[in-house]
C-alpha positions as CSV (number, residue, x, y, z in Angstrom):
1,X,-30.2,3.3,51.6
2,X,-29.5,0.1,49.2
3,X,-32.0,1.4,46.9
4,X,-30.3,5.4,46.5
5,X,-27.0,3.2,46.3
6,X,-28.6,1.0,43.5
7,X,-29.4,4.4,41.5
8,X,-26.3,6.1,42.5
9,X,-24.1,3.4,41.1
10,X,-26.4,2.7,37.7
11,X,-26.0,6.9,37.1
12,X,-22.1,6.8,37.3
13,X,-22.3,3.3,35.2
14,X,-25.0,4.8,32.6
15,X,-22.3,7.8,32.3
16,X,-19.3,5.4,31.9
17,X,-21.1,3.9,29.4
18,X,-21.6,6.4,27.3
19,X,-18.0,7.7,27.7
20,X,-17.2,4.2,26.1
21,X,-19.4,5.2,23.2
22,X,-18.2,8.2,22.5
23,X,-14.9,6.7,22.7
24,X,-15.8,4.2,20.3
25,X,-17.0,6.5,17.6
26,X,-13.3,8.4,17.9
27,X,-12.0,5.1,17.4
28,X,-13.8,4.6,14.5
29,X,-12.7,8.2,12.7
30,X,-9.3,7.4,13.4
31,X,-9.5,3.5,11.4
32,X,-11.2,6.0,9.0
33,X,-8.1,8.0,8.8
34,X,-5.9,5.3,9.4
35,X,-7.4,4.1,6.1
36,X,-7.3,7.2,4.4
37,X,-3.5,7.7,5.0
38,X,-2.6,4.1,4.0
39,X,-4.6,4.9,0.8
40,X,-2.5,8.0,0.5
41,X,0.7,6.5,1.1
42,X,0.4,4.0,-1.2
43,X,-0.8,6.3,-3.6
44,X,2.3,8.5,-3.1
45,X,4.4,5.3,-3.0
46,X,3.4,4.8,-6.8
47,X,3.6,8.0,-7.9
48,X,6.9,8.5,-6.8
49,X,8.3,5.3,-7.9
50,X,7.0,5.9,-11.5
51,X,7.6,10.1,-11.7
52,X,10.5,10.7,-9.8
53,X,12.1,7.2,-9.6
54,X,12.2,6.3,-6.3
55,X,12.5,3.0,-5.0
56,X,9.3,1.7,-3.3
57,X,12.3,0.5,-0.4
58,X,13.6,3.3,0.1
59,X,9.5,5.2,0.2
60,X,8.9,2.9,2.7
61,X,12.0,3.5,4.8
62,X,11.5,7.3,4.8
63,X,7.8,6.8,5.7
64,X,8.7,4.1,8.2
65,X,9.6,6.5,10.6
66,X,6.5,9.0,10.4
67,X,4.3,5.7,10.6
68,X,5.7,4.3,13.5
69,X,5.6,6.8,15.4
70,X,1.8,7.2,15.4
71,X,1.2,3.8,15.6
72,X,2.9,4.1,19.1
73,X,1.0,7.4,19.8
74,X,-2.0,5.4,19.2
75,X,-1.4,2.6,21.2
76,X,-0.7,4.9,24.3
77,X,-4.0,6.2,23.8
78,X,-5.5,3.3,23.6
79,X,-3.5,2.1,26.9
80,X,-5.4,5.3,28.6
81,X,-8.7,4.4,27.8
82,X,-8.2,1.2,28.9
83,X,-7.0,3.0,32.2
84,X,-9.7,4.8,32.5
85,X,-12.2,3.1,31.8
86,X,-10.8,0.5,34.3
87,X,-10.7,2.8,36.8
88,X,-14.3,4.2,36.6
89,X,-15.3,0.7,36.7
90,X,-13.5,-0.2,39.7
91,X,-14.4,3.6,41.5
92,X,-18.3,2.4,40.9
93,X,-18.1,-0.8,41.9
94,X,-16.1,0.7,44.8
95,X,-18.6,3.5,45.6
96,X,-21.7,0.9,44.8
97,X,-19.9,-1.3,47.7
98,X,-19.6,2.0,50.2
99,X,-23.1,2.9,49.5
100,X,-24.4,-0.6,49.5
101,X,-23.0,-1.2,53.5
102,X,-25.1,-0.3,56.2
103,X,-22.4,1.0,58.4
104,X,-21.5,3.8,56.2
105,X,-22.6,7.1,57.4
106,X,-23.9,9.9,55.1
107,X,-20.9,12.1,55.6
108,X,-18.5,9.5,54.1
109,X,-20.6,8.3,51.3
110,X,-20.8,12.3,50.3
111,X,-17.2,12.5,50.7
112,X,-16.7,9.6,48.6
113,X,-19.2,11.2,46.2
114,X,-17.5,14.1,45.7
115,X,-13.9,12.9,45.4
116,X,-15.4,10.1,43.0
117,X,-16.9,12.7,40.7
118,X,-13.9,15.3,40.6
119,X,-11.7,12.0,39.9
120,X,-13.8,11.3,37.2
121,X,-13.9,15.0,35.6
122,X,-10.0,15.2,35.7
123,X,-9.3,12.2,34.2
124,X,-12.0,12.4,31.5
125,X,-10.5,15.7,31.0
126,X,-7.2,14.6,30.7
127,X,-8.4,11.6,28.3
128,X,-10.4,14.2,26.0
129,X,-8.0,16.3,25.4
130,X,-5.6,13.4,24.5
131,X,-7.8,12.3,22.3
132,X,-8.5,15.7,20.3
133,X,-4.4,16.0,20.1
134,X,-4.3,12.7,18.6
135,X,-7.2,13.2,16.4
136,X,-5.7,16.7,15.5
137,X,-2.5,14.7,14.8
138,X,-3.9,12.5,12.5
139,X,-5.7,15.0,10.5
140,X,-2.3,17.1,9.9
141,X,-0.8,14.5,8.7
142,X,-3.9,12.8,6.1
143,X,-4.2,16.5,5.2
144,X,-0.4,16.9,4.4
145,X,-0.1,13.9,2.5
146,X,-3.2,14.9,0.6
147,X,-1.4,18.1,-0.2
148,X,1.5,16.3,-1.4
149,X,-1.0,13.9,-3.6
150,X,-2.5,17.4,-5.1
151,X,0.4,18.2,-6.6
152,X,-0.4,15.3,-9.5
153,X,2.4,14.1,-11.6
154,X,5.1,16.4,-10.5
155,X,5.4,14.8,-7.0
156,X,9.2,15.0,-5.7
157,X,11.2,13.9,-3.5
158,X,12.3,16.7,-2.2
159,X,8.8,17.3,-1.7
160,X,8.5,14.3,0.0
161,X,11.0,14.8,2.5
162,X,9.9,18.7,3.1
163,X,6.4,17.4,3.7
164,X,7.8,14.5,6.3
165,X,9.7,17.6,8.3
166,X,7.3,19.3,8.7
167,X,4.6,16.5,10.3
168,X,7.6,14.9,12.3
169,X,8.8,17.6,14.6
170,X,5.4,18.4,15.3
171,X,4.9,14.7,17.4
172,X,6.6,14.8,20.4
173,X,8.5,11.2,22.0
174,X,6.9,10.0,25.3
175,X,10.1,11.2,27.1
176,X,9.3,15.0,26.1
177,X,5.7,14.8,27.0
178,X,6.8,13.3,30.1
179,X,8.9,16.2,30.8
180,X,6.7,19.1,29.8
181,X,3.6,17.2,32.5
182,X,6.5,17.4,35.5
């Protein structure tokens, strides 16, 4: 029985563990697109200031909002994986214990197995597709901005602004999410 408990815990820690890879490498695109929008900003930042006279200030304030809104986004998210990655620790070490004591019958460690496993589906579930939103997210927005930069030397600020409309209404506050999941 220890030794089926031994296996059954190092499968549901081998599979955490590569959940915390693949996390890893979306962590890494988004630092690659975090990158690749701060290279665009700044890139817009100058343009604008030298073809359409805008003040790098006032650049920064208009982008400030956009900006801080998915550095909050992406903070959540990584507050969730935290979470869950917590949690699939503690559920192992929790199940690994169950499995481990001798008093256990078969009935409740394959009870434990099974709610273990569908709690783990749901909230990787949940955590993927928060991930691919975010992801998504990002890419709107590096795409946009490199829209914006392909317009070359006759970059406004009216463009600008139309560009920032249409990215902004498209993130939803933590309050609306909040609303749409109850």
């Amino acid at each position: 029985m220890e030794r089926l408990a031994q296996e059954v815990v190092a499968c549901y820690e081998a599979r955490i563990s590569s959940v915390e890879q693949i996390i890893a490498a979306t962590h890494e695109t988004l630092e690659t697109f975090r990158g690749e929008r701060e290279e665009m900003r700044s890139r817009l930042r100058e343009a604008l200031a030298k073809t359409a006279s805008l003040r790098k200030r006032d650049f920064d304030a208009m982008m400030r909002g956009l900006l801080s809104l998915q550095e909050q986004r992406q903070e959540r998210v990584k507050g969730m994986v935290r979470s869950y990655l917590a949690e699939q620790r503690a559920s192992a070490r929790s199940l690994g214990e169950a499995l481990a004591g001798r008093e256990t019958n078969m009935v409740d460690v394959a009870a434990r197995l099974r709610a273990f496993g569908a709690t783990q589906e749901a909230r990787a579930s949940e955590l993927t597709s928060t991930l691919a939103e975010f992801r998504r997210d990002q890419e709107r927005v590096t795409s946009a901005l490199g829209q914006l930069l392909s317009n070359g030397p006759s970059i406004r600020v009216m463009d600008l602004k139309a560009t920032l409309k249409t990215i902004q209404p498209q993130h939803p506050t933590v309050r609306e999410r909040e609303r749409v999941r109850t």
